[in-house]
Backbone as JSON, one array per atom type, in Angstrom:
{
  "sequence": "XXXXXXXXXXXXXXXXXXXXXXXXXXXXXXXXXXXXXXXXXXXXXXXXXXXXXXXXXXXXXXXXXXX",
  "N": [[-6.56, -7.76, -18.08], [-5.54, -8.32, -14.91], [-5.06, -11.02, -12.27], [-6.45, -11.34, -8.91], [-4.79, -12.35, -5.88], [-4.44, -14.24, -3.38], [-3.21, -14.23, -0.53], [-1.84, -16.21, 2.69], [-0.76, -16.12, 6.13], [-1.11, -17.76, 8.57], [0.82, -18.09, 11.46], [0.68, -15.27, 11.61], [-1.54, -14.88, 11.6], [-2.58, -13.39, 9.36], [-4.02, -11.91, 6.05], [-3.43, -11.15, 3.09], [-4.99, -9.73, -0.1], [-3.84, -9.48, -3.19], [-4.69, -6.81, -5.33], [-5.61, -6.89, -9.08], [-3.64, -4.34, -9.95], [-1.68, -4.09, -8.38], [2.0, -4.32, -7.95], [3.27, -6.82, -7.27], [4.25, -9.46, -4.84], [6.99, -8.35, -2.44], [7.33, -6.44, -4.32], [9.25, -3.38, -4.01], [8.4, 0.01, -1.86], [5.96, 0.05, -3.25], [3.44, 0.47, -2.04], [2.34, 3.69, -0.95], [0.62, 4.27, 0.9], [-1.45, 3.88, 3.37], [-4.44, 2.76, 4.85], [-6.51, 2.41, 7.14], [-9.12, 0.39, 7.64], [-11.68, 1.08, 9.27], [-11.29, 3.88, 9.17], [-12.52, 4.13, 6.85], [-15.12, 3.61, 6.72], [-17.96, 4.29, 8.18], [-18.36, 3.42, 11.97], [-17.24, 1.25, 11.86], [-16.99, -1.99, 13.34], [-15.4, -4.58, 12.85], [-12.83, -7.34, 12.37], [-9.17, -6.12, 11.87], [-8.45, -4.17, 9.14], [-7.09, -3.15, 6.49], [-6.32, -0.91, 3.69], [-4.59, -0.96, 0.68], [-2.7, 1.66, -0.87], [-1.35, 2.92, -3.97], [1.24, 5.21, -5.64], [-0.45, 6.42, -7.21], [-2.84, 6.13, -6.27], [-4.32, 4.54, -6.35], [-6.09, 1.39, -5.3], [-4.36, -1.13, -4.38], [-4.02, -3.33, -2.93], [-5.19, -5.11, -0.07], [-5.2, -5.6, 3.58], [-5.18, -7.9, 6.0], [-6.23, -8.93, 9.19], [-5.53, -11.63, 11.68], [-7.1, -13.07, 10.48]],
  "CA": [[-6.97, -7.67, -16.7], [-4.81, -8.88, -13.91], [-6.01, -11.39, -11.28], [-6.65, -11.15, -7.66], [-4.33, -13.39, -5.25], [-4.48, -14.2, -1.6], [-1.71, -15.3, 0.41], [-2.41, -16.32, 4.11], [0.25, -16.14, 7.11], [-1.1, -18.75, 9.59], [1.67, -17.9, 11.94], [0.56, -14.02, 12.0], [-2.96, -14.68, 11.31], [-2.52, -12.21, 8.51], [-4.22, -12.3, 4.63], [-3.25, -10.33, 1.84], [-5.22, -9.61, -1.28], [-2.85, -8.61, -4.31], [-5.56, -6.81, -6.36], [-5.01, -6.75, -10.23], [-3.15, -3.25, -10.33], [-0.45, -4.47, -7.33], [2.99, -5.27, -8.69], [3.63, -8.3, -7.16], [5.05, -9.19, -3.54], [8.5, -8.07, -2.52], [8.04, -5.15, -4.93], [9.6, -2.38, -2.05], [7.74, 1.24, -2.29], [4.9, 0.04, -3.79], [2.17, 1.15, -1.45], [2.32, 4.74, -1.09], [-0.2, 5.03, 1.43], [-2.34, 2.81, 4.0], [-5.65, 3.38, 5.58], [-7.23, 1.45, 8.32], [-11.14, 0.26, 7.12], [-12.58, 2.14, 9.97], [-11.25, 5.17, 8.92], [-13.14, 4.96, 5.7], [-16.35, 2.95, 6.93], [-18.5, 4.7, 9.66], [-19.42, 2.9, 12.73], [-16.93, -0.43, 11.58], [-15.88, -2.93, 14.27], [-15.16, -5.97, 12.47], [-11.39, -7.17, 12.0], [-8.42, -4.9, 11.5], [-8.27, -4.27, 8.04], [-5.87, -2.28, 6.43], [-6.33, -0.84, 2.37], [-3.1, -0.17, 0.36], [-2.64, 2.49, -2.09], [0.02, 3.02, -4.69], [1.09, 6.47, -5.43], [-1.86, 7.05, -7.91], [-4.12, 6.1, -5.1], [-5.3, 3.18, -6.9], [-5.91, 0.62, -4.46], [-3.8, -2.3, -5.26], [-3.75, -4.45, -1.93], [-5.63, -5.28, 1.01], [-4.45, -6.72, 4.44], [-6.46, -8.5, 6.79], [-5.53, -9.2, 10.68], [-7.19, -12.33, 12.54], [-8.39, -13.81, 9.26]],
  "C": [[-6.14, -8.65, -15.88], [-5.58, -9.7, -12.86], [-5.52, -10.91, -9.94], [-5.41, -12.21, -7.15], [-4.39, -13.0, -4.13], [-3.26, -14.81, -1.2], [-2.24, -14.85, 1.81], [-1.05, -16.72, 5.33], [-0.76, -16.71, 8.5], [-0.21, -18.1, 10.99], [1.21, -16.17, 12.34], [-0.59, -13.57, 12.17], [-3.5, -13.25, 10.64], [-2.66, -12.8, 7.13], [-3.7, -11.25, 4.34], [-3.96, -10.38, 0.53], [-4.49, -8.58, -1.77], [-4.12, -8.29, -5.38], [-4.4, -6.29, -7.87], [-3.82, -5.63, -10.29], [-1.43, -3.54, -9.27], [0.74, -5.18, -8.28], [3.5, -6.41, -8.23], [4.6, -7.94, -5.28], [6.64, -9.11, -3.3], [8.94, -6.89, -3.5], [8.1, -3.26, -3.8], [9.11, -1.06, -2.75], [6.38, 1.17, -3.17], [3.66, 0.94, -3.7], [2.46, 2.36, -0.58], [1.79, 5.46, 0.5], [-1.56, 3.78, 2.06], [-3.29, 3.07, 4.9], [-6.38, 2.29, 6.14], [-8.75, 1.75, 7.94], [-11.82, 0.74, 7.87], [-12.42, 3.22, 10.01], [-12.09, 5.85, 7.51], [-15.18, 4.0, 6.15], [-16.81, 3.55, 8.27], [-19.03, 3.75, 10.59], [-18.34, 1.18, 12.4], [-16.46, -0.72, 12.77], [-15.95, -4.71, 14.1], [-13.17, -6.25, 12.52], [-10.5, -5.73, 11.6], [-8.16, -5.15, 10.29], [-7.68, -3.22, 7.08], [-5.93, -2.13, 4.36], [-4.97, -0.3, 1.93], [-3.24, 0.63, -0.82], [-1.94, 2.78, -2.64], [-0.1, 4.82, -4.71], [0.38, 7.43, -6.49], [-2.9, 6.8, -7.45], [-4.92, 5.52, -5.82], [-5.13, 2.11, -5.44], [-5.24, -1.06, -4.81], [-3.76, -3.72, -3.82], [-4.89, -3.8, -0.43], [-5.5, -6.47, 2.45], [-5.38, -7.02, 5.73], [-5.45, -9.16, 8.29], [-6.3, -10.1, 11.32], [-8.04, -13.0, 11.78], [-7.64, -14.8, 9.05]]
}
């Protein structure tokens, strides 16, 4: 099992969680496919939050705006 990591951009006021399945940052074509959290949560208005999906639509990353 792979761990989780966060990395935080101060400067953009932008997180990143690398979940287990994510190959690592700087790997280019990774994420396949990106969906904004109020497109899958009805009714959300919290932060912009942004899920990433590889191209087996595993979710391997999640990006956070304002956090």
């Amino acid at each position: 099992m792979g761990l989780v990591k966060l990395e935080a951009d101060m400067a953009s006021n932008m997180s990143y969680v690398y979940l287990p399945d994510h190959p690592g940052s700087g790997s280019f074509g990774c994420v396949a496919k990106t969906v904004p959290l109020y497109q899958v949560v009805k009714g959300y208005d919290g932060l912009d939050v942004n899920l990433d999906f590889d191209v087996e639509g595993r979710l391997i990353g999640i990006e956070i705006f304002s956090a």
